[in-house]
C-alpha positions as CSV (number, residue, x, y, z in Angstrom):
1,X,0.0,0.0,0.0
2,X,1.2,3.4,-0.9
3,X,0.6,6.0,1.6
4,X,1.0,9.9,1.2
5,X,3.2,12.1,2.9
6,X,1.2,15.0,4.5
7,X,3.7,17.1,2.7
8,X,2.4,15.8,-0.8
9,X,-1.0,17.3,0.4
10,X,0.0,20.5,0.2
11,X,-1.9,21.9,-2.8
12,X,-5.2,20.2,-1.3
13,X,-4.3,21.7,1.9
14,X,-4.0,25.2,0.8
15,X,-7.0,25.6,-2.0
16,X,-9.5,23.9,0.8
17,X,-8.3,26.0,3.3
18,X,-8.9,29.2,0.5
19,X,-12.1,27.5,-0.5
20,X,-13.4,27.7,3.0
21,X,-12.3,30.9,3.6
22,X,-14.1,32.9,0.2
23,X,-17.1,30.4,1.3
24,X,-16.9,31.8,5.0
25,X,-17.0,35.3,3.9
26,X,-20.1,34.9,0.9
27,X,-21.9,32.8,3.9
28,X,-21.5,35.8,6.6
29,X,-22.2,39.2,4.3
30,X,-24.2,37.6,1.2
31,X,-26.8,35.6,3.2
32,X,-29.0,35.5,5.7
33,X,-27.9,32.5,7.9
34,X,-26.6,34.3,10.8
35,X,-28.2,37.7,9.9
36,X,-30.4,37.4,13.9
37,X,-26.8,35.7,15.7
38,X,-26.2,39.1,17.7
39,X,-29.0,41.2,19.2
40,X,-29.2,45.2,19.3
41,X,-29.3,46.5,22.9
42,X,-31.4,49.1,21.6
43,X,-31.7,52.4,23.6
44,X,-30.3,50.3,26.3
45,X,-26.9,50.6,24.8
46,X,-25.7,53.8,26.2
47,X,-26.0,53.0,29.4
48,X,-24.7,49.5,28.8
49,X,-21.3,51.2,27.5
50,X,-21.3,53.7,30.2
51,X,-21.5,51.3,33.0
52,X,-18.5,48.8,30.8
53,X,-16.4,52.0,31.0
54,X,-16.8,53.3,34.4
55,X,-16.2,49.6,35.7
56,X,-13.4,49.2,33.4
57,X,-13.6,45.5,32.9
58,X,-10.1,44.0,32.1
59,X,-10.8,42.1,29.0
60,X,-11.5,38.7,29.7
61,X,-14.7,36.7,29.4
62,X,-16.5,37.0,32.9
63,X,-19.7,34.9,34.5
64,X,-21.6,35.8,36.4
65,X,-23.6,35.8,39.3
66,X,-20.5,34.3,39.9
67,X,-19.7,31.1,42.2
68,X,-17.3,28.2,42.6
69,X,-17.0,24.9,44.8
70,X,-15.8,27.1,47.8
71,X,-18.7,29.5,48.0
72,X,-21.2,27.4,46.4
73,X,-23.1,27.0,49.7
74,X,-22.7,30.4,51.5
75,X,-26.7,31.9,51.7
76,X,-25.9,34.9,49.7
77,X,-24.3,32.8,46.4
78,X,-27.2,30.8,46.5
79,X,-29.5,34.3,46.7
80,X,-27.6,35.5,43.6
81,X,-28.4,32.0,42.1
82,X,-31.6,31.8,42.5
83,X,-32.5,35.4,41.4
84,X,-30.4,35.7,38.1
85,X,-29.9,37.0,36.1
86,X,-27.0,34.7,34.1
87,X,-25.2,36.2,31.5
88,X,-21.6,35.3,29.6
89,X,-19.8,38.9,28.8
90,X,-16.6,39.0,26.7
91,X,-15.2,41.9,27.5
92,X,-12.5,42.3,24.5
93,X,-9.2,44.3,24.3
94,X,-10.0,46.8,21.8
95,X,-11.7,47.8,18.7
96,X,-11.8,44.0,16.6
97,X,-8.9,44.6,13.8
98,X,-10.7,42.6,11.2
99,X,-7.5,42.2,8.9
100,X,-5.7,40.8,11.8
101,X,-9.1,38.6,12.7
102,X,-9.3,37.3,8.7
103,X,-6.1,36.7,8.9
104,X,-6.1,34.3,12.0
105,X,-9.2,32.6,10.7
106,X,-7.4,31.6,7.2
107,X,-4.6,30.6,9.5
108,X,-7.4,28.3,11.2
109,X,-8.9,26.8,8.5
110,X,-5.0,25.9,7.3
111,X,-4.7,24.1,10.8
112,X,-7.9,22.3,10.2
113,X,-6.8,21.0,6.3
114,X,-3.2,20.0,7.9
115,X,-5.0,18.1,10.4
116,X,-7.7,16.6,8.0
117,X,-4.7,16.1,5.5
118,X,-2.9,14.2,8.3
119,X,-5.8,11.4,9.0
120,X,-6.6,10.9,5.3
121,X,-3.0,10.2,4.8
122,X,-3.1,7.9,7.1
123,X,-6.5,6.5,6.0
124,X,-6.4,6.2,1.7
125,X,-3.7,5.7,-0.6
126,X,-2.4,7.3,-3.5
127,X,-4.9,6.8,-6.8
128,X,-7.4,6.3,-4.1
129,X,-11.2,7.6,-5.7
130,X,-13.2,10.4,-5.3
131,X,-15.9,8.8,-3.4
132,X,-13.8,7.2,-0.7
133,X,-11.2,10.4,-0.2
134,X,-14.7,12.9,-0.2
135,X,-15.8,10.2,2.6
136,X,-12.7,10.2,4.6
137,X,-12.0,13.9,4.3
138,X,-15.1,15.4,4.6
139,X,-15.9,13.0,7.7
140,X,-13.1,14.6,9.4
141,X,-13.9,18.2,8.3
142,X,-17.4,18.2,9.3
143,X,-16.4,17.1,12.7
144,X,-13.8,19.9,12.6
145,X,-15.6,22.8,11.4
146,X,-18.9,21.9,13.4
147,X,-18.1,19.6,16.5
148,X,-17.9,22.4,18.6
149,X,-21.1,23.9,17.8
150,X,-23.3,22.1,20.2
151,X,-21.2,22.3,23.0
152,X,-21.5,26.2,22.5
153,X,-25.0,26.3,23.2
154,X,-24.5,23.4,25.9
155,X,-21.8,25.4,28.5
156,X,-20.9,28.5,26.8
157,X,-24.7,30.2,26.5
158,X,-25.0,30.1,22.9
159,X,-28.5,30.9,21.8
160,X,-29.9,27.4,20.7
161,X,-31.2,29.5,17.8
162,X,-27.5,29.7,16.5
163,X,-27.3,25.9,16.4
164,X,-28.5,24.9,13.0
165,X,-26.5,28.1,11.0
166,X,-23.0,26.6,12.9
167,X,-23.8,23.1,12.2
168,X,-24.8,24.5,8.2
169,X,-21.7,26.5,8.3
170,X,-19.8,23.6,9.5
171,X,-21.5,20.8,6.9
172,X,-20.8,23.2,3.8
173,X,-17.4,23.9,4.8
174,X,-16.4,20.1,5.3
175,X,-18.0,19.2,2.2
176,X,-16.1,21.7,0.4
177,X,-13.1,20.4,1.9
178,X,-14.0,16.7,1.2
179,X,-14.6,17.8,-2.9
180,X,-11.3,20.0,-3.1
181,X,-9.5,16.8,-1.7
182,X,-11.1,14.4,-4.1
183,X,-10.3,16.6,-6.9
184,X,-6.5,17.2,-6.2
185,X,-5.8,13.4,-4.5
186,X,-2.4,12.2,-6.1
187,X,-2.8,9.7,-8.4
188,X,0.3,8.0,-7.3
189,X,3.2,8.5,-4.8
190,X,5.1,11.6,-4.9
191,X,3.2,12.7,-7.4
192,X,2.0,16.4,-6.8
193,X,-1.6,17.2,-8.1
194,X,-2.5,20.0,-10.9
195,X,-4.9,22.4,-10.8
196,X,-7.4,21.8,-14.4
């Protein structure tokens, strides 16, 4: 059996990872899937900043009411508890620098086409077919691009609402992985895939 080196997945690795990323960006300004994923504070929002500024949050992401196993028991934890509100707040350290943020997210999706690369490498050989390298690959892509969605909404407070648009988000982008992998699959190996 002829197995691939990761590094003769390079090409597959890198147009994926730019598939995924155009993809990402069409999905996020040219539809509505995640249009209703953040909510307007509405005239509430002055005072909301005011109160961030005057408190002067370090950034972080804080819980609260808060509690842990030490406290857990004292009468007024369990007051705060009880009454709620619960809320997450991200408290970030300045103004998002979305060249940097782009920039870190193609970065990601190069990870996660490394790391896909990696298994099916270890998983298909060369001249293996379409069908059975979209399988493999797109397996582990879906599972990388959406496994984390449902854990969001389980401990991290993500709206339930946002659910299907990450596990959509997740499918397209692992089957777009899966197709540019069957496309530019070595034939043989040591051979290194054309584009065409």
């Amino acid at each position: 059996m002829a197995y691939l080196s990761l590094a003769s997945l390079w090409l597959p690795i890198v147009v994926s990872a730019a598939f995924v990323f155009v993809a990402s960006s069409i999905i996020w300004m040219l539809t509505p899937l995640h249009k209703h994923d953040y909510k307007d504070p509405g005239e509430k929002e002055g005072r909301l900043l005011n109160f961030l500024r005057q408190e002067a949050f370090a950034p972080g992401l804080y819980y609260v009411p808060w509690a842990n196993h030490k406290n857990m028991k004292e009468p007024a934890v369990q007051e705060k508890i009880t009454r709620g509100p619960w809320a997450l707040l991200n408290v970030m350290p300045g103004m998002p620098n979305m060249g940097k943020n782009l920039g870190l997210w193609f970065v990601h999706n190069l990870i996660v086409a490394t790391l896909v690369a990696y298994i099916a490498s270890h998983s298909l050989i060369a001249g293996a077919n379409y069908l059975k390298v979209f399988q493999i690959v797109g397996t582990a892509a879906i599972l990388a691009h959406a496994g984390y969605a449902l854990p969001m909404c389980i401990w991290h407070g993500t709206p339930w609402s946002q659910l299907p648009g990450r596990l959509i988000d997740g499918l397209f982008y692992g089957l777009l992985t899966a197709g540019v992998f069957g496309w530019l699959w070595p034939s043989m190996p040591g051979a290194v895939p054309r584009l065409g």
